[in-house]
BAPADO-116213 format. One record per residue (C-alpha): x, y, z; residue in three letters. Coordinates in nm, 4 decimals, decimal comma. Layout:
<sites>
X;Y;Z;ALA;
...
</sites>
This chain:
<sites>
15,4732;5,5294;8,3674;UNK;
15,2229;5,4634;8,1487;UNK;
15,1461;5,0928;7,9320;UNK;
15,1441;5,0708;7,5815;UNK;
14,7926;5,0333;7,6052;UNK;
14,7085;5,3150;7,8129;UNK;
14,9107;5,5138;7,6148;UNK;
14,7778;5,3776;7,2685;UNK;
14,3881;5,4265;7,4490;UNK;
14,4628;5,8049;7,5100;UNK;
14,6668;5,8851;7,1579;UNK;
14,3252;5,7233;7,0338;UNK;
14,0803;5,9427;7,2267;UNK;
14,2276;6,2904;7,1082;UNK;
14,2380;6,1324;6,7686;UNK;
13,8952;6,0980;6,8398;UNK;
13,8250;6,4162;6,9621;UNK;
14,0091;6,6197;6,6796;UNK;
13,8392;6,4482;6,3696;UNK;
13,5057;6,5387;6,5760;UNK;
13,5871;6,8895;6,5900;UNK;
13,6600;6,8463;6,1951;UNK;
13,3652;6,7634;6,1313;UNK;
13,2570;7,0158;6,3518;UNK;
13,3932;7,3037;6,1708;UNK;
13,2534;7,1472;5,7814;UNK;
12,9356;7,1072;5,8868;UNK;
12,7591;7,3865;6,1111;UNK;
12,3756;7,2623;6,1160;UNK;
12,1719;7,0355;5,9894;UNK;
11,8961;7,1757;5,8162;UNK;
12,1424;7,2933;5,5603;UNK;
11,9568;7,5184;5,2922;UNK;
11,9403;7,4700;4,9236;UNK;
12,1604;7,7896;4,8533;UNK;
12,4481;7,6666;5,0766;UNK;
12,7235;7,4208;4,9707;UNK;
12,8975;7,2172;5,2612;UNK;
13,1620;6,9546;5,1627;UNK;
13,0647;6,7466;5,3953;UNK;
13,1194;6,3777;5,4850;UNK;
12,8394;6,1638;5,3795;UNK;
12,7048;6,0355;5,7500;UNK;
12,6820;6,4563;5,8624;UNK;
12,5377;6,5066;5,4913;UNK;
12,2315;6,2774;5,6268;UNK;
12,2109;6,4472;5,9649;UNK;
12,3418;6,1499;6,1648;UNK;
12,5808;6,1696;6,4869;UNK;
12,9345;6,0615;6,3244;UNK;
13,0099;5,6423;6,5268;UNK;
13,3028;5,8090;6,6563;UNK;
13,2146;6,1021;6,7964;UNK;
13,3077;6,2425;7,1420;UNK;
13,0550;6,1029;7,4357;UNK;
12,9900;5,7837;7,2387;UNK;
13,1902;5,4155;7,3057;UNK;
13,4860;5,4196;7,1173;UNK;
13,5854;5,1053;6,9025;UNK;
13,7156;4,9349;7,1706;UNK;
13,3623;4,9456;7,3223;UNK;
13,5219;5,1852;7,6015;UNK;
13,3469;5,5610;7,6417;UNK;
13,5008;5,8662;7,7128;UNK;
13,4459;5,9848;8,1046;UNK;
13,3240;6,3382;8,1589;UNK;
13,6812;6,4158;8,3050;UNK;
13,8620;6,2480;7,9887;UNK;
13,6425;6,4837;7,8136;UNK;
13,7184;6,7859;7,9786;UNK;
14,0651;6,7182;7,9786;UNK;
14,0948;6,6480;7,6108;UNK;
13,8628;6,9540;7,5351;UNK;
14,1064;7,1363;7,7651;UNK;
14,4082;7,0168;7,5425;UNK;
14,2760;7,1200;7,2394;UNK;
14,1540;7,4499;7,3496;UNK;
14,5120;7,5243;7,5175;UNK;
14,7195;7,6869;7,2099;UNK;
14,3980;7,8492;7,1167;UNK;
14,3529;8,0086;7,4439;UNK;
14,6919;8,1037;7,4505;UNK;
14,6918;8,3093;7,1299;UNK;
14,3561;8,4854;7,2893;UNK;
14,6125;8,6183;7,5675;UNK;
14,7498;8,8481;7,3111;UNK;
14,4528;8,8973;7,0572;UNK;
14,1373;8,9017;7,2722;UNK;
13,9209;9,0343;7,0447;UNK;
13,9655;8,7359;6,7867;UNK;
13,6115;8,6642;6,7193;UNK;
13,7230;8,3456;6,4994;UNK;
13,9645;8,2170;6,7640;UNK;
13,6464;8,2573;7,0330;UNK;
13,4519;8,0663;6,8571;UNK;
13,6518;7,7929;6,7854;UNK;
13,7042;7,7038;7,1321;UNK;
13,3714;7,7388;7,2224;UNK;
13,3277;7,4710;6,9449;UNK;
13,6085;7,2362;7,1287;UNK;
13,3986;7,3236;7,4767;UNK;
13,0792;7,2545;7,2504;UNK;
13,1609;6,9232;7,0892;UNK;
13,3145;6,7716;7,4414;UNK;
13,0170;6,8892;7,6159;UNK;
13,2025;7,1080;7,8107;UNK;
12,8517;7,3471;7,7501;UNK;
12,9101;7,5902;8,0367;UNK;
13,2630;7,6757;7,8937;UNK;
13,1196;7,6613;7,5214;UNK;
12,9104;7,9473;7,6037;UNK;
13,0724;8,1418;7,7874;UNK;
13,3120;8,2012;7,4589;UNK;
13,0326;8,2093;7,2071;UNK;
12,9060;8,4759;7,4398;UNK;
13,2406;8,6839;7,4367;UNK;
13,2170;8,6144;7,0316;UNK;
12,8761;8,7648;7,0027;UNK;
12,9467;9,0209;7,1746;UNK;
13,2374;9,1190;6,9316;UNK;
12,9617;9,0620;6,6164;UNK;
12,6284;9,0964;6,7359;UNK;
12,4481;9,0990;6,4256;UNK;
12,6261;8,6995;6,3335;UNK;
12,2854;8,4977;6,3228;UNK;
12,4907;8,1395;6,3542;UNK;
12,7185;8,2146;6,6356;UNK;
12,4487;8,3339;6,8316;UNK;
12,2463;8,0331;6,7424;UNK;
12,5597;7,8321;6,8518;UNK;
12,5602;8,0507;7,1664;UNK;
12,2007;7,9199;7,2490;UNK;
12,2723;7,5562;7,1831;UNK;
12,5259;7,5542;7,4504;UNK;
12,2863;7,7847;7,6889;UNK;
12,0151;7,5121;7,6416;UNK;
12,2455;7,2222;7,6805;UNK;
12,3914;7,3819;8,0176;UNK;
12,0118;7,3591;8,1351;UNK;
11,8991;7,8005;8,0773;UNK;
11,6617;7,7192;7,8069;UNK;
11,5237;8,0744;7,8986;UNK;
11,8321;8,2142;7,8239;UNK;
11,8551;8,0207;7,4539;UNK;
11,5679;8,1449;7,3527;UNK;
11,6127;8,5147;7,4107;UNK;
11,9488;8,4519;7,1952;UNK;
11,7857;8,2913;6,9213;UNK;
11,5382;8,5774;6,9316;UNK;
11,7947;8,8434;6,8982;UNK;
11,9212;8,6268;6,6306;UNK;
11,5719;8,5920;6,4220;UNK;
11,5888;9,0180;6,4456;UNK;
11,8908;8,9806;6,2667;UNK;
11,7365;8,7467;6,0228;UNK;
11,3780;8,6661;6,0837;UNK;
11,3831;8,3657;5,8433;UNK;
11,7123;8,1996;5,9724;UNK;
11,6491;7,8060;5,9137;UNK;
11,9000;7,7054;6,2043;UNK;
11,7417;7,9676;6,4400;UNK;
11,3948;7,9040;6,3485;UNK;
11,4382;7,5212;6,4286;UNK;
11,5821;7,5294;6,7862;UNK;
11,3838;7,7844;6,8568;UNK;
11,1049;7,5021;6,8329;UNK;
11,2747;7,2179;6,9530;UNK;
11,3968;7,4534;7,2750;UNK;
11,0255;7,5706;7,3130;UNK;
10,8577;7,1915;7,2665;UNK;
11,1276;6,9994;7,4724;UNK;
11,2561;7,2922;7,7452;UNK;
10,9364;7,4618;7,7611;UNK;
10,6718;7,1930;7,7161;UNK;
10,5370;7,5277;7,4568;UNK;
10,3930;7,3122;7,1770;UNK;
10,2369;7,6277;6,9978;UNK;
10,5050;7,8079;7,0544;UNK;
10,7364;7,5149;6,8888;UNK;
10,4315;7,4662;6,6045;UNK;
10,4719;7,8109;6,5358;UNK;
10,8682;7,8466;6,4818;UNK;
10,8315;7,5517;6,2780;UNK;
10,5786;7,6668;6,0384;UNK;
10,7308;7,9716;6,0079;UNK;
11,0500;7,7748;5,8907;UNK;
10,8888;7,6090;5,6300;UNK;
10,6768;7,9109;5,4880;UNK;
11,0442;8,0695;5,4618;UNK;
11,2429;7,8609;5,3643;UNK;
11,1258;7,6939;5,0737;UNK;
11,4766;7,5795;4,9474;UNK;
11,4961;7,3062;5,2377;UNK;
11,5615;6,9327;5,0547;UNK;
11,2774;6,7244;5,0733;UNK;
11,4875;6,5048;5,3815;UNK;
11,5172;6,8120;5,5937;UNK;
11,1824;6,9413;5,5284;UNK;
11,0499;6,5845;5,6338;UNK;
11,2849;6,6348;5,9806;UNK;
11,0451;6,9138;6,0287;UNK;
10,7323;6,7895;5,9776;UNK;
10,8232;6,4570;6,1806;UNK;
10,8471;6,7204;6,4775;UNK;
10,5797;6,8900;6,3995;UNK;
10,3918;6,5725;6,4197;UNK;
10,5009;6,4630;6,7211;UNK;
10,4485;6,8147;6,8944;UNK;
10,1168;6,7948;6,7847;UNK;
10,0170;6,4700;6,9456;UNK;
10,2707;6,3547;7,1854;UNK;
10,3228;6,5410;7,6032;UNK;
10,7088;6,6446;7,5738;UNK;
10,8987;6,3337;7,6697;UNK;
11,2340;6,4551;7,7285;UNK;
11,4056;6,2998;7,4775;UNK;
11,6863;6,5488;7,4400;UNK;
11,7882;6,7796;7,2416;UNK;
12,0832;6,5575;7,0178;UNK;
11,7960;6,3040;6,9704;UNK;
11,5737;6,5565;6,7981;UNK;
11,8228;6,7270;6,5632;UNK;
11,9870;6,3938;6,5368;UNK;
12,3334;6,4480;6,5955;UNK;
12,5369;6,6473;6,8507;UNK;
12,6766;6,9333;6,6959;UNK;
12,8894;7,2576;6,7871;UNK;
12,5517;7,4641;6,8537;UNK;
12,3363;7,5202;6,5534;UNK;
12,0562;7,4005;6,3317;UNK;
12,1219;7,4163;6,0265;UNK;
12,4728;7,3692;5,9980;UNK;
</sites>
C-alpha cells in the first residue's frame, strides 16, 4: 500500500504533467507572429520553460525519472489512444498524443503519431514542424530537416519552420550557413515578428556566426521545451 506521501508525490506529478500539456496546447511556438493571437500565460508569452514543467525538479526539489515520465505520459495518452481504436483517422486525436509523448519526452513515441497525423494532412505546416521537433530530439536530425523542408513547400515563409530549420542545421549539423541562411530568410519574411522575438533571432545568428557549435541543446536555444514547434 502506498503512504500518504507517496501517494500525495504522484497525485502531484500528473498534476504536473497535465497543466504542462495545457500549456502545451495554448501556446504552439515561440516565435509567435504579429498576426496571431495566443492567450497565453505570461512566462510562455516571454518564451521561457514554465518552473513546473515536466523533466524539471518539482517543488519539493524532487525530479521526475524517465520511467515516472513515461508512465505518466502513458496515463494521459491512454483514453486518447483508446478512442483512436475506433476512429483512426482522427488527425486531432493523433496529434494530441504525440503532444503528451512530446512534452514527457517520450520523442520516439511523439513522432511516430505526428507522423501518422501528417500523413492524414500533408499540406499542415505546424504539425509537420512538430513532427521534426520530436525527429530531432530522438537524435535523426536528417530526418527533421527533410520534414521541415516539405513543410517550407507548403509555406516557404513559415516563422516556426524557418527557425528550427536553423537551429537543427547550426546545432545537429554543425551547418552554420546553412542555419545563417534559414534565419535570414525568416527575418526578410516575416517582418511582423515583435522586436523580443526578432532579437531571439539575431542572438543566434550572432552566435552562429562566431561561436564552433557547442551542443547546447535544442530547449536551450528556443528557450523552453515545447510540444515540437517554433513559433508556437
Amino acid at each position: 500500500m502506498k503512504s500518504k506521501a507517496s501517494a500525495s508525490f504522484e497525485v502531484k506529478q500528473i498534476y504536473l504533467l497535465t497543466a504542462a500539456l495545457i500549456v502545451a496546447t495554448l501556446a504552439i511556438g515561440y516565435l509567435p507572429s504579429g498576426t496571431q493571437s495566443v492567450d497565453t500565460p505570461a512566462n510562455l508569452a516571454a518564451g521561457t520553460e514554465p518552473r513546473s514543467s515536466p523533466g524539471g525538479a518539482t517543488g519539493d526539489g524532487r525530479a521526475l525519472t524517465p520511467e515516472q515520465m513515461k508512465q505518466l505520459a502513458d496515463r494521459q495518452a491512454s483514453p486518447l489512444i483508446e478512442r483512436l481504436q475506433s476512429d483512426p483517422n482522427n488527425g486531432s486525436l493523433l496529434a494530441q498524443v504525440g503532444a503528451i509523448y512530446h512534452i514527457a519526452h517520450q520523442y520516439p513515441q511523439a513522432g511516430a503519431f505526428y507522423g501518422r497525423a501528417v500523413r492524414l494532412n500533408p499540406g499542415n505546416v505546424a504539425l509537420r514542424t512538430k513532427l521534426a521537433s520530436s525527429l530531432y530530439r530522438s537524435g535523426d536530425a536528417d530526418g527533421a530537416i527533410a520534414e521541415l523542408n516539405r513543410a517550407l513547400n507548403y509555406d516557404a515563409n513559415d516563422a516556426n519552420a524557418l527557425f528550427d530549420l536553423g537551429v537543427i542545421r547550426f546545432e545537429g549539423k554543425g551547418d552554420r550557413k546553412g542555419a545563417m541562411t534559414a534565419w535570414k530568410r525568416l527575418l526578410k519574411s516575416n517582418p511582423q515578428l515583435s522586436a523580443e522575438r526578432k532579437a531571439t533571432v539575431e542572438k543566434m545568428m550572432a552566435e552562429a556566426s562566431v561561436t564552433p557549435v557547442d551542443r547546447r541543446g535544442f530547449e536551450n536555444a528556443r528557450g523552453r521545451d515545447d510540444s515540437g514547434s517554433i513559433s508556437r
